[in-house]
C-alpha positions in Angstrom: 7.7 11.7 -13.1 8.1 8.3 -14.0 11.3 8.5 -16.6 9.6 6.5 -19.1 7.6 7.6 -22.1 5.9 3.9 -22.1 4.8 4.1 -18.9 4.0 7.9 -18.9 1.8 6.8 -22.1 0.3 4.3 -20.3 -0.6 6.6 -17.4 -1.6 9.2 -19.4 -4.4 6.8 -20.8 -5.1 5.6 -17.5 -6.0 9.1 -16.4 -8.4 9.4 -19.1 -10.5 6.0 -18.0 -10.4 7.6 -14.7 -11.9 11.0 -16.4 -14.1 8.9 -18.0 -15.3 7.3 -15.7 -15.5 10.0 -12.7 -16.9 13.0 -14.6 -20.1 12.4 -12.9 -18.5 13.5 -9.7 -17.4 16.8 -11.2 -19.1 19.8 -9.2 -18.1 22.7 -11.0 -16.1 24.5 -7.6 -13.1 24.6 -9.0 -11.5 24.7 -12.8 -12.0 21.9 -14.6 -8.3 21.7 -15.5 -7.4 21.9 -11.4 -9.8 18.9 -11.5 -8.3 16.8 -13.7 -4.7 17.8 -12.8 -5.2 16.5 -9.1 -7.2 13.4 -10.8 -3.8 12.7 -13.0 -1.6 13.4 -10.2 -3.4 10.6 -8.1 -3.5 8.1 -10.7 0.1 9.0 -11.2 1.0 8.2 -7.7 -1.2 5.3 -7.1 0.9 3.6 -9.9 4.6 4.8 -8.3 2.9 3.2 -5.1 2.2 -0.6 -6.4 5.5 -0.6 -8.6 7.1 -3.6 -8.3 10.8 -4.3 -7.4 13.3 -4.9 -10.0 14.1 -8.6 -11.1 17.4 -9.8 -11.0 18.7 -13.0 -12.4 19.9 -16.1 -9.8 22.9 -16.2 -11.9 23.9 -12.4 -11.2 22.9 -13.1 -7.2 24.9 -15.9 -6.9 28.4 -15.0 -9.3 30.9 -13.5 -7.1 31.6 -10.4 -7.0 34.5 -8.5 -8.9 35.6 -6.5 -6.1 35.9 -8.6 -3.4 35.2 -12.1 -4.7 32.7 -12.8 -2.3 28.9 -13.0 -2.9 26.8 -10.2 -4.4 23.6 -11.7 -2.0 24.0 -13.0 1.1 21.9 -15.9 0.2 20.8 -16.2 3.7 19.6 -12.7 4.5 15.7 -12.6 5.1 13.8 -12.1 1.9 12.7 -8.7 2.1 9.9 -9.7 -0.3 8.7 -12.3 1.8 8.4 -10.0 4.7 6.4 -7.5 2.6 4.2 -10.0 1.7 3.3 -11.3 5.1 3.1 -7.8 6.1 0.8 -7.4 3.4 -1.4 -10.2 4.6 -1.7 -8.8 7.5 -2.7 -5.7 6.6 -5.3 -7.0 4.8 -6.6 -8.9 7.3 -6.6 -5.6 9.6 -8.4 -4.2 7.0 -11.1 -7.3 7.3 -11.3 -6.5 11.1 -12.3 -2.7 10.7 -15.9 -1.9 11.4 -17.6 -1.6 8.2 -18.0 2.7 7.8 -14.5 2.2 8.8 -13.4 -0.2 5.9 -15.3 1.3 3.4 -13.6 4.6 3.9 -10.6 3.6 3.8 -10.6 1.9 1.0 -12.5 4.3 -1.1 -9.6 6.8 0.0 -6.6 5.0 0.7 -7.0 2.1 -1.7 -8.8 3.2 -4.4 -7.8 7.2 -4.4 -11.3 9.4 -4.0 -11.4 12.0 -2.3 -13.0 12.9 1.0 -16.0 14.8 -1.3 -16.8 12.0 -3.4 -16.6 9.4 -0.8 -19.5 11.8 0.7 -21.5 11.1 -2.0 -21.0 8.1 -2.3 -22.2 7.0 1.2 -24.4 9.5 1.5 -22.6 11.7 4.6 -20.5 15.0 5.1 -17.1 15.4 4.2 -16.5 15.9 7.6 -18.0 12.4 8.4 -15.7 11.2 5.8 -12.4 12.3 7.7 -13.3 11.0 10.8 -14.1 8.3 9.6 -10.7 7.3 8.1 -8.9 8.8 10.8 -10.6 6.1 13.1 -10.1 4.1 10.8 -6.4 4.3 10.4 -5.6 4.8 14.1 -7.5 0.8 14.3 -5.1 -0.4 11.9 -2.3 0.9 13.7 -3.9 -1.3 16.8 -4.5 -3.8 15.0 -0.9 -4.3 13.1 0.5 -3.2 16.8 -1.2 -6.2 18.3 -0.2 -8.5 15.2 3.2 -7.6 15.5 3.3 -8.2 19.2 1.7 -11.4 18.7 4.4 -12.6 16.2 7.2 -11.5 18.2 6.2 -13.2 21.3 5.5 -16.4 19.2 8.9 -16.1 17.9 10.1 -15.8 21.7 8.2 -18.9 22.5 9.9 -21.1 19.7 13.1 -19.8 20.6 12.2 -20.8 24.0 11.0 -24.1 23.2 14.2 -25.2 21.3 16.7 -23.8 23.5 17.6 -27.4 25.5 16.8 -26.5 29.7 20.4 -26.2 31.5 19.4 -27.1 35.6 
């Protein structure tokens, strides 16, 4: 899955601290190798989620190149990482405005990978509870990063507005 034996090593261990450290949460309702196949798979693609982006050099973004002897980069294109890192800043802050049950829920499932049985256990509720729960949850973030975006674009509109010189 990943194309690397380093990094399938590396999961592979990482499953095993996971095992380790979950087998209390193990109920016995289905195999044990279902269990920790679903366990691996999550750990698997909680790591393919927070991969990072390649690096490339400033020397190879800036040499021209071959084919048309132009630019490889447009140096002045928005940087895509910068916009996923203010996006991530306001996610998180989203995340700070959910109610409590809310936030917690999400995190344990979205964030941190349990599932909707073990996040009963944890906070002491139904599995049912569980899934409403983040479905509230994430239907308030997608309010909350609604109204953030709306914000930004008509702050954007505004400084726009504000340097364009008045023509009467």
């Amino acid at each position: 899955m990943v194309g690397n034996p380093a990094d399938a090593e590396d999961l592979m261990q990482e499953a095993f601290l996971q095992l380790f450290r979950k087998i209390g949460t193990f109920r016995g309702e289905s195999a044990f190798s279902t269990w920790l196949h679903r366990m691996t798979v999550n750990v698997v693609l909680m790591r393919l989620r927070k991969k990072s982006l390649p690096a490339a050099s400033l020397e190879e973004t800036t040499e021209p190149d071959e084919e048309t002897g132009g630019p490889r980069k447009d140096i002045g294109a928005p940087d895509l990482g910068l916009s996923g890192a203010v996006d991530r800043v306001n996610l998180e802050r989203a995340i700070g405005q959910l109610p409590p049950g809310y936030r917690a829920v999400f995190v344990l499932h979205d964030v941190q990978g349990y599932e909707h049985n073990e996040i009963a256990d944890i906070m002491d509720c139904s599995v049912g509870n569980s899934k409403s729960q983040l479905h509230k949850a994430r239907t308030r973030l997608r309010e909350l990063l609604q109204e953030s975006a709306r914000d930004q674009a008509r702050h954007e509109r505004q400084e726009a507005k504000a340097q364009t010189p008045n023509r009467n």
